[in-house]
C-alpha positions as CSV (number, residue, x, y, z in Angstrom):
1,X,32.1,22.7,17.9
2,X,34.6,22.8,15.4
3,X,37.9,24.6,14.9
4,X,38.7,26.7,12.0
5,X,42.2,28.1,11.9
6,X,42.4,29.7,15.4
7,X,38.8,30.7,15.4
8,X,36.4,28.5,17.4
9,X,32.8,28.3,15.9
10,X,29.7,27.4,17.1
11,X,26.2,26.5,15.3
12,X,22.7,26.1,17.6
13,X,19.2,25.0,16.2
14,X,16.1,25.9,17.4
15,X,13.4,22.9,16.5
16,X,9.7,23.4,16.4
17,X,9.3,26.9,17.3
18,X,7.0,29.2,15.1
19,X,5.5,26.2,13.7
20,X,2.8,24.2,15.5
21,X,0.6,23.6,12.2
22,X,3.5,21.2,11.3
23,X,2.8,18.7,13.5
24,X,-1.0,18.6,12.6
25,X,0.0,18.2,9.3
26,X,2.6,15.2,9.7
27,X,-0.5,13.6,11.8
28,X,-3.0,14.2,8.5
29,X,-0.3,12.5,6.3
30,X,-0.1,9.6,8.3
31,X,-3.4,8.9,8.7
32,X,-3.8,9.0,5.1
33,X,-0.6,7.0,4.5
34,X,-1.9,4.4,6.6
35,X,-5.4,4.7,4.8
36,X,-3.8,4.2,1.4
37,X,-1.7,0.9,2.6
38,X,-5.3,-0.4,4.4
39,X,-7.2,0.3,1.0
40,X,-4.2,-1.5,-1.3
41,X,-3.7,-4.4,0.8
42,X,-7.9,-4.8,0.6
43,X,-7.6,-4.1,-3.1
44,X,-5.1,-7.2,-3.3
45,X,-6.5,-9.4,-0.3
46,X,-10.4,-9.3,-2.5
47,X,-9.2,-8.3,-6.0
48,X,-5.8,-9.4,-7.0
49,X,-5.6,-12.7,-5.2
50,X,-8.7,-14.2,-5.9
51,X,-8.0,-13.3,-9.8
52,X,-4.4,-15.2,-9.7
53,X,-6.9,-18.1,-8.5
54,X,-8.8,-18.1,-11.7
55,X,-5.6,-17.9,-14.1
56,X,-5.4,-21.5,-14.9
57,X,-9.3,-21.9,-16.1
58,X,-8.8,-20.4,-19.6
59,X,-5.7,-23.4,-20.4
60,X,-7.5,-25.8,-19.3
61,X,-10.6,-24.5,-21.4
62,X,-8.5,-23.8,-24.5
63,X,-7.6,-27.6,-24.1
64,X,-11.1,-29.0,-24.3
65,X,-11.6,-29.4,-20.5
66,X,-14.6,-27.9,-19.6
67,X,-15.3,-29.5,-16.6
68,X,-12.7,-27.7,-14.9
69,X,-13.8,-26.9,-11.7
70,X,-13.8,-23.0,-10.9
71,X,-13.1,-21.5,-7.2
72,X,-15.6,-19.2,-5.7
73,X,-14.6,-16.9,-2.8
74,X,-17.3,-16.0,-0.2
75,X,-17.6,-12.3,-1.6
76,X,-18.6,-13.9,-5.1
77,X,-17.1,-11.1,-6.8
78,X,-16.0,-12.5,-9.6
79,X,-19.6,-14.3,-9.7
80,X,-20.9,-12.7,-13.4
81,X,-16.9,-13.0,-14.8
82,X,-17.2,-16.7,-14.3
């Protein structure tokens, strides 16, 4: 409540009433929120990572050194790029 001159006022929410698609639709976002951090933290785990692995190879190759050994990952998905 607050007071306002000599006038008391006073201000009352209703939540969720009228609306019970809202809650099925904060439960949709979430699960695709959650599917979006899965699928970029599997993007970097098999992707990224294993890529910062090979950035080394092409110095030492530029520098003559071509029996640099390479690092393979179990997934071999950088198998044809190597």
């Amino acid at each position: 409540m607050h007071l306002m001159g000599e006038t008391l006022y006073r201000v009352e929410y209703i939540v969720g009433n009228g609306q019970p698609g809202l809650t099925a639709i904060n439960c949709v976002l979430g699960a695709l929120f959650m599917l979006m951090i899965g699928l970029l933290y599997d993007i970097r785990r098999h992707i990224i990572v294993p890529f910062g692995g090979l950035s080394n190879v092409p110095q030492e190759l530029a520098r003559g050194n071509l029996a640099v050994p390479i690092p393979e990952e179990k997934s071999r998905f950088f198998g044809k790029f190597t």
